[in-house]
Backbone as CSV, one residue per row, in Angstrom:
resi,resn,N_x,N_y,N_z,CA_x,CA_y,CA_z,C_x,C_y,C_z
1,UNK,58.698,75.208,188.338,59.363,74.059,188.934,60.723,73.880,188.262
2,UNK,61.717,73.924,188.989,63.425,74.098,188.632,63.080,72.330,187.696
3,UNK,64.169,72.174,186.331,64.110,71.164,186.464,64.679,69.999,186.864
4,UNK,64.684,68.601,187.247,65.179,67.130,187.969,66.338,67.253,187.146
5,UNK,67.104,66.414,188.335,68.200,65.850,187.521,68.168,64.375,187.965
6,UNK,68.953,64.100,186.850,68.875,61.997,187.358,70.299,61.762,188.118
7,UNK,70.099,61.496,189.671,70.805,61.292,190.466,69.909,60.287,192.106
8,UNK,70.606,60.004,192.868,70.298,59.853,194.149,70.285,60.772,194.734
9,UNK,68.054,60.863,195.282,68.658,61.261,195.950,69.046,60.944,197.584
10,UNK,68.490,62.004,198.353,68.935,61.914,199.962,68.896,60.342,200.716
11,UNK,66.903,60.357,200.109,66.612,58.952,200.461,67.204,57.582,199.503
12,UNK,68.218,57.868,198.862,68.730,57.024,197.729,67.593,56.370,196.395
13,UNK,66.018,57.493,196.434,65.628,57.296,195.199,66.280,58.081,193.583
14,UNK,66.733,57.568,192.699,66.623,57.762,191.697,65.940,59.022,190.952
15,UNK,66.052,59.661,190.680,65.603,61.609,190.089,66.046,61.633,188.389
16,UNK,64.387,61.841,187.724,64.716,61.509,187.171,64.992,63.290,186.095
17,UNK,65.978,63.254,185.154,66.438,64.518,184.895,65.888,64.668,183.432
18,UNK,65.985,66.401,183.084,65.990,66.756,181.545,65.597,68.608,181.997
19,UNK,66.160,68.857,180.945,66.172,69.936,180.409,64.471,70.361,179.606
20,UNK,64.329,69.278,179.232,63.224,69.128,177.887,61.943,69.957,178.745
21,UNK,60.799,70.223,178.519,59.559,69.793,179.341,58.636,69.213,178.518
22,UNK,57.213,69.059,179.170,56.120,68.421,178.811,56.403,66.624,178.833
23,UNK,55.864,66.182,177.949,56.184,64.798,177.543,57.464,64.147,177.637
24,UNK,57.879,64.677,176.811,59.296,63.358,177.310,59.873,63.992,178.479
25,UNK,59.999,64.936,179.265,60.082,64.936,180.358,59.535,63.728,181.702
26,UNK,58.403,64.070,181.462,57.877,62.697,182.280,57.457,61.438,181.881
27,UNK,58.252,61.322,180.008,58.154,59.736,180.444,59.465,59.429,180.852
28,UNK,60.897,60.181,181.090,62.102,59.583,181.717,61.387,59.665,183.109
29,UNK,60.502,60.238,183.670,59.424,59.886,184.844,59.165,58.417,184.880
30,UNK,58.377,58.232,184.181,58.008,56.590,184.345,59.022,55.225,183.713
31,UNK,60.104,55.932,183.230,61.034,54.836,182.641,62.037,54.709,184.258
32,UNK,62.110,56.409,184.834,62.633,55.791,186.560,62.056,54.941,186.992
33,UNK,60.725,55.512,187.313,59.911,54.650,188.060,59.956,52.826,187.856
34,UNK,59.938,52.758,186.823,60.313,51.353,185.954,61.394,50.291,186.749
35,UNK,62.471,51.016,186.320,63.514,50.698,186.863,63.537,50.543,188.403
36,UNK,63.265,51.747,189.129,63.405,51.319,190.617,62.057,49.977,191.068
37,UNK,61.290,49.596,190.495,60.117,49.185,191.098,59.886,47.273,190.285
38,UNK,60.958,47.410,189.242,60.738,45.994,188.441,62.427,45.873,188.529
39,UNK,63.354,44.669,189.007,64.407,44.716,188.567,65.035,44.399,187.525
40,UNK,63.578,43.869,186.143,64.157,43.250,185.297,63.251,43.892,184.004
41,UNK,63.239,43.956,182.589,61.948,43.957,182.088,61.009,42.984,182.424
42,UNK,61.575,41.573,182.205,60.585,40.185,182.586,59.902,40.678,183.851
43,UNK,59.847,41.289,184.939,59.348,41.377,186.351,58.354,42.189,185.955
44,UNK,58.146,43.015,184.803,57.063,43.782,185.014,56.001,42.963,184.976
45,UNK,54.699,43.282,185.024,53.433,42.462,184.613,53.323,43.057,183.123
46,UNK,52.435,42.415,182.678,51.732,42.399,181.098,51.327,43.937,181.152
47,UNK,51.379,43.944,179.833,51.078,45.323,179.499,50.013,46.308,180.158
48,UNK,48.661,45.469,179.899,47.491,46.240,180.547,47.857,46.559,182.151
49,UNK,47.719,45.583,182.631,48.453,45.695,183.945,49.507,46.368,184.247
50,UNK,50.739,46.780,183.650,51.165,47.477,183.908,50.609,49.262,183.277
51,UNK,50.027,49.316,182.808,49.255,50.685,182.387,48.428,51.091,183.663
52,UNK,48.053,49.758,184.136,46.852,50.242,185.504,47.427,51.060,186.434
53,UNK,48.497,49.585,186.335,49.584,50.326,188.018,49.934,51.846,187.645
54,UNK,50.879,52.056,186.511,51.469,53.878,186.790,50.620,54.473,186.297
55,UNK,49.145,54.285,185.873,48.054,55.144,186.267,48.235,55.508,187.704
56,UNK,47.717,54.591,188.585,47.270,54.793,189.187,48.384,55.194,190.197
57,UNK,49.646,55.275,190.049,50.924,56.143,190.778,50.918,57.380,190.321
58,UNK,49.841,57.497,189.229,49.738,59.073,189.014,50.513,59.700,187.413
59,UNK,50.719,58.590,186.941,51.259,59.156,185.140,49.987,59.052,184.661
60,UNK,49.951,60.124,183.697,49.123,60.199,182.399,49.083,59.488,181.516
61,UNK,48.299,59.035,180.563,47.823,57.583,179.862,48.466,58.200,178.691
62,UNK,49.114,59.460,178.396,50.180,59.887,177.402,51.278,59.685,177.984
63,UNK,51.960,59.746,178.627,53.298,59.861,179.577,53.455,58.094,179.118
64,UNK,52.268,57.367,179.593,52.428,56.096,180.220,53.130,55.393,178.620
65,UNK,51.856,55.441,177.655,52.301,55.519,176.108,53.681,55.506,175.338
66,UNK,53.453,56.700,175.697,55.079,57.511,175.172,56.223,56.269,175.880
67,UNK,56.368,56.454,176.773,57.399,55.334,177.739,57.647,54.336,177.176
68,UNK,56.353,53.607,177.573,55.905,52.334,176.530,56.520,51.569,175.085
69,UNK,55.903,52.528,174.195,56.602,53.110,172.832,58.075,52.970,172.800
70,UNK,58.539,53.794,173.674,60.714,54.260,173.564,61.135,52.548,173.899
71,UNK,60.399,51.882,175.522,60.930,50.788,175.717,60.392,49.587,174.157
72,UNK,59.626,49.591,173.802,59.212,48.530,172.689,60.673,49.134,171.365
73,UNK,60.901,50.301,171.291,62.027,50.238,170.597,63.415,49.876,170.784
74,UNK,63.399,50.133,172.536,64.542,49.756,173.516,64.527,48.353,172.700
75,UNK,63.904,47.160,172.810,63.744,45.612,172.525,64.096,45.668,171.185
76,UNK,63.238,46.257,170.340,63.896,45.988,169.423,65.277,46.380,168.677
77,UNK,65.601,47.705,169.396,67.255,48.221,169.451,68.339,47.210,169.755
78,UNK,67.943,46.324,170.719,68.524,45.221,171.339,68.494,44.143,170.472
79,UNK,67.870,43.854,169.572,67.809,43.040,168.355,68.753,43.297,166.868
80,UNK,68.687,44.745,166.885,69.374,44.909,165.969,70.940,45.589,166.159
81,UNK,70.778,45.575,167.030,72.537,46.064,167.441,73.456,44.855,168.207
82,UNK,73.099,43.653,167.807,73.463,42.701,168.562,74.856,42.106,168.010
83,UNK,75.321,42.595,166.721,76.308,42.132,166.070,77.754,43.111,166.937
84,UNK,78.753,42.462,166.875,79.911,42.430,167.614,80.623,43.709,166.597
85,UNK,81.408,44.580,167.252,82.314,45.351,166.747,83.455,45.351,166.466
86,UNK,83.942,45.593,165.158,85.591,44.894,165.304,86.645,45.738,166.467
87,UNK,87.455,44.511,166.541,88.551,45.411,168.110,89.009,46.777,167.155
88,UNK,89.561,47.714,167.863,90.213,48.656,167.168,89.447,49.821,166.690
89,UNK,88.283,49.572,166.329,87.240,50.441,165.379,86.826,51.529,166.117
90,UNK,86.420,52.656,165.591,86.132,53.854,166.274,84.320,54.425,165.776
91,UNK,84.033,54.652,166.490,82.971,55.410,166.828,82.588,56.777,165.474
92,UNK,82.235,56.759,164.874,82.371,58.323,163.819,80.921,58.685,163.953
93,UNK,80.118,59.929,165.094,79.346,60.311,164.960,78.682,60.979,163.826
94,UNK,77.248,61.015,163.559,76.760,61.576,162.413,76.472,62.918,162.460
95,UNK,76.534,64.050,161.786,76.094,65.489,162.215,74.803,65.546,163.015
96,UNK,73.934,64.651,163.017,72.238,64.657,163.556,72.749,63.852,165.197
97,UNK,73.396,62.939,164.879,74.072,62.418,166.476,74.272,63.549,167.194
98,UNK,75.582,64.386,166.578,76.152,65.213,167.217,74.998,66.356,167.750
99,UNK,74.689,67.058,167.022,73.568,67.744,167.403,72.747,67.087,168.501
100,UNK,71.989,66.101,168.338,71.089,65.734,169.755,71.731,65.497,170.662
101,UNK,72.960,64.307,170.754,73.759,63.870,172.073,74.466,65.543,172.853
102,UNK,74.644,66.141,171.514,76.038,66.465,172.150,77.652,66.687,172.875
103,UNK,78.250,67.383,172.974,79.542,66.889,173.313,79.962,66.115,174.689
104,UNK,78.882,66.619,175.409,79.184,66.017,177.022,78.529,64.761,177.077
105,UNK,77.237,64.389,176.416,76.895,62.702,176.100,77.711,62.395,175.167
106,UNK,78.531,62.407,174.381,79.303,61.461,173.437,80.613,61.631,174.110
107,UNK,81.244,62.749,175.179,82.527,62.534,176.322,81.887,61.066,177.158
108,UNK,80.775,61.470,177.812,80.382,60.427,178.600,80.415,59.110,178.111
109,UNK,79.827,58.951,176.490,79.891,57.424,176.210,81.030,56.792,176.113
110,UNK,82.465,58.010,175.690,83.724,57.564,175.248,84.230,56.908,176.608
111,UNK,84.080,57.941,177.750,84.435,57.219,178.851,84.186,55.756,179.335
112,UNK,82.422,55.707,179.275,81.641,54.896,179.878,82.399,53.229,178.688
113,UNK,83.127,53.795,177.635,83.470,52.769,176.922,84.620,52.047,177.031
114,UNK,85.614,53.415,176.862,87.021,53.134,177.226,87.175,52.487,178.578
115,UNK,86.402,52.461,179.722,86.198,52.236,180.714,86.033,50.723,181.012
116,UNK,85.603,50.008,179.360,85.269,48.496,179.216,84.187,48.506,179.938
117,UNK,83.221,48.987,180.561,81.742,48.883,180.854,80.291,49.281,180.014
118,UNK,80.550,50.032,178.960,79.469,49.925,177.470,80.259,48.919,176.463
119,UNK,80.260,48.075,176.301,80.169,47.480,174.858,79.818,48.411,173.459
120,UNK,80.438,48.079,172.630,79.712,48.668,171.336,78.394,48.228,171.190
121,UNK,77.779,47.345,170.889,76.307,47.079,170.786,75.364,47.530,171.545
122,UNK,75.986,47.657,173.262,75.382,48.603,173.982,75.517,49.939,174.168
123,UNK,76.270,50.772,173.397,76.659,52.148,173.046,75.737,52.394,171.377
124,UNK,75.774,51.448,171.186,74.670,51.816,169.829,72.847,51.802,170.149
125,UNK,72.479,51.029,170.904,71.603,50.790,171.801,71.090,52.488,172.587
126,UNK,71.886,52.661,173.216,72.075,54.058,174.253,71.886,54.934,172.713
127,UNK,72.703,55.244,171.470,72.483,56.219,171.027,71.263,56.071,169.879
128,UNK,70.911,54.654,169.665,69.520,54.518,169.035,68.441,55.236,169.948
129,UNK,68.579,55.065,171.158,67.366,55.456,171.736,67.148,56.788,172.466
130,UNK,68.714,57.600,172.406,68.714,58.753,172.571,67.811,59.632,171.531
131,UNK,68.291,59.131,169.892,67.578,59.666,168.909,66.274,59.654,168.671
132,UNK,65.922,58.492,169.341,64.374,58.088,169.375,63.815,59.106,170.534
133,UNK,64.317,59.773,171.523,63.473,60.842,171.865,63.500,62.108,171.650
134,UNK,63.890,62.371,170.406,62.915,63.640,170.037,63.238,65.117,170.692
135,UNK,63.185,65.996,170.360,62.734,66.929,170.889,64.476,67.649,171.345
136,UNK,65.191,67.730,171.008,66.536,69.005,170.656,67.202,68.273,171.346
137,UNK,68.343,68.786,171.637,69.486,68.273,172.074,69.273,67.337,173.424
138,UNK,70.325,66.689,173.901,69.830,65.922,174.688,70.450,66.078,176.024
139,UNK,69.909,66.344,176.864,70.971,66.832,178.097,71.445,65.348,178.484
140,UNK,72.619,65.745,179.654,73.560,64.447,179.779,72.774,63.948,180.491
141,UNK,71.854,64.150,181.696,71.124,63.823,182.807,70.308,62.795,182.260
142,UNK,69.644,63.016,181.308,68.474,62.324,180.288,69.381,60.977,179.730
143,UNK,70.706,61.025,179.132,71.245,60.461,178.487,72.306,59.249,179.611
144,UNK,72.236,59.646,180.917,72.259,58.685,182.043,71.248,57.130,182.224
145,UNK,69.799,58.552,181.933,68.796,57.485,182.408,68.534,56.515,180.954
146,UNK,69.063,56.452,180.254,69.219,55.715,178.820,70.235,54.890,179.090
147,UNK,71.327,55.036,179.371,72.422,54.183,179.870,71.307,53.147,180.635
148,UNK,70.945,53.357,181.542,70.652,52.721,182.568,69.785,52.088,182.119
149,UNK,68.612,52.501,181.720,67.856,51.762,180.866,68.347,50.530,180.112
150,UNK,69.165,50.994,179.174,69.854,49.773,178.492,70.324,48.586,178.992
151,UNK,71.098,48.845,180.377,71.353,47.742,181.078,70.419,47.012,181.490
152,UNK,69.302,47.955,181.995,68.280,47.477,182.775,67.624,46.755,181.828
153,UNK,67.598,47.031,180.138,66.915,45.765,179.331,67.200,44.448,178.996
154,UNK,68.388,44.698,179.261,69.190,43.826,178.975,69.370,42.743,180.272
155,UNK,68.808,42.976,181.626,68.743,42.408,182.522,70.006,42.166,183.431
156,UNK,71.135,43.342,183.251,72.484,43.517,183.770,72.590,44.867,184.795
157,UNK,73.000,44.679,185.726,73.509,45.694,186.556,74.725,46.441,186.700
158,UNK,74.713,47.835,186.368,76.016,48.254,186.578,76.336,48.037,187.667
159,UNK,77.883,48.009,187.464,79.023,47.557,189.278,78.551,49.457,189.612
160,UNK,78.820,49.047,190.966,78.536,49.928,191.965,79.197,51.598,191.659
161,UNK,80.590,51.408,190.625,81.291,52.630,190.481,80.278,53.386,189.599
162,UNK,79.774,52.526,187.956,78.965,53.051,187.039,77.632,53.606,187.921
163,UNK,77.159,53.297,188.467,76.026,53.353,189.489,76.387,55.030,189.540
164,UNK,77.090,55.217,190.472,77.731,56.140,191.125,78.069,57.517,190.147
165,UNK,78.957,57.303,188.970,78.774,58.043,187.959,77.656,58.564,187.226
166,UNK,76.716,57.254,187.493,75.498,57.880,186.889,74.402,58.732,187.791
167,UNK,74.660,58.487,189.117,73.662,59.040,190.104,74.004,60.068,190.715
168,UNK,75.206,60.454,191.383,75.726,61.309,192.574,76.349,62.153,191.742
169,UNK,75.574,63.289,192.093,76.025,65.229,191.696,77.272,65.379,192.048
170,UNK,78.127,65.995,190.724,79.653,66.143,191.386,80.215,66.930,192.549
171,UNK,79.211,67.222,193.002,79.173,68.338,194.234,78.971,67.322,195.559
172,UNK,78.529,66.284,195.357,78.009,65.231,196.762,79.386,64.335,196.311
173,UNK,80.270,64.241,195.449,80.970,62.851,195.513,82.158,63.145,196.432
174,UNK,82.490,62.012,197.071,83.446,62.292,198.264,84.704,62.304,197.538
175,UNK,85.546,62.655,197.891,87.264,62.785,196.849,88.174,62.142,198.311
176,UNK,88.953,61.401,197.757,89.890,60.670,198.838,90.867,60.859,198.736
């Protein structure tokens, strides 16, 4: 099976991407699923209840876990990165950053920043929880659905352009 990438698709669902396999492969599976099906964290139901439901959509009670787990650090990432960045200040990745993100997720965050749509607290957020999954470098596709995530914990919607950057294959985007 070729692997997903995180984009829209045809039917405008959400795909969710990685390089990786096994496990954290499909829990950016159920962290999509998440997202398209709750618009908020608050909207989900309680825990057990929500374990029932993406059982029973067909994740594994490891998949479901694992997910679980990354978002309970998502919350608390959001707790501790909440302090403000001074104007001016720059970003200095760590050799272990660099290695997992890589150069095309840390191009992407510079953009997604300079852009005034990540905040620093929410760019620290995105790369806390990049590190928190494990398992080698991190493709950019994977490191989308973390963006998104973040917003999505935070209970904010990207404007329609970020959307767009994060979903549509540079091969589908229309050029004007």
């Amino acid at each position: 099976m070729p692997p997903p990438t995180a984009r829209r698709s045809s039917d405008g669902r959400l795909t969710a991407g990685s390089v990786r396999s096994g496990i954290v492969d499909r829990m950016f599976d159920v962290l999509v699923f998440l997202y398209e099906n709750y618009w908020r964290p608050d909207a989900c139901p309680d825990e057990q209840q929500l374990r029932r439901k993406l059982s029973a959509v067909g994740f594994e009670s490891e998949e479901i876990q694992e997910a679980l787990r990354w978002l309970d650090g998502l919350a608390d990432s959001a707790e501790s990165h909440a302090l403000a960045q001074s104007p001016g200040s720059h970003r200095i990745y760590t050799a272990a950053e660099r290695e997992t993100l890589g150069d095309a997720s840390i191009n992407f965050l510079s953009f997604l920043e300079s852009s005034g749509v990540l905040p620093a607290a929410m760019r620290e957020m995105v790369i806390d929880r990049a590190m928190a999954v494990g398992g080698g470098a991190m493709d950019l596709e994977d490191l989308k659905i973390i963006v998104l995530m973040v917003f999505w914990s935070l209970g904010e919607e990207p404007d329609a352009l970020i959307l767009d950057e994060l979903f549509v294959d540079d091969e589908d985007r229309l050029i004007h």
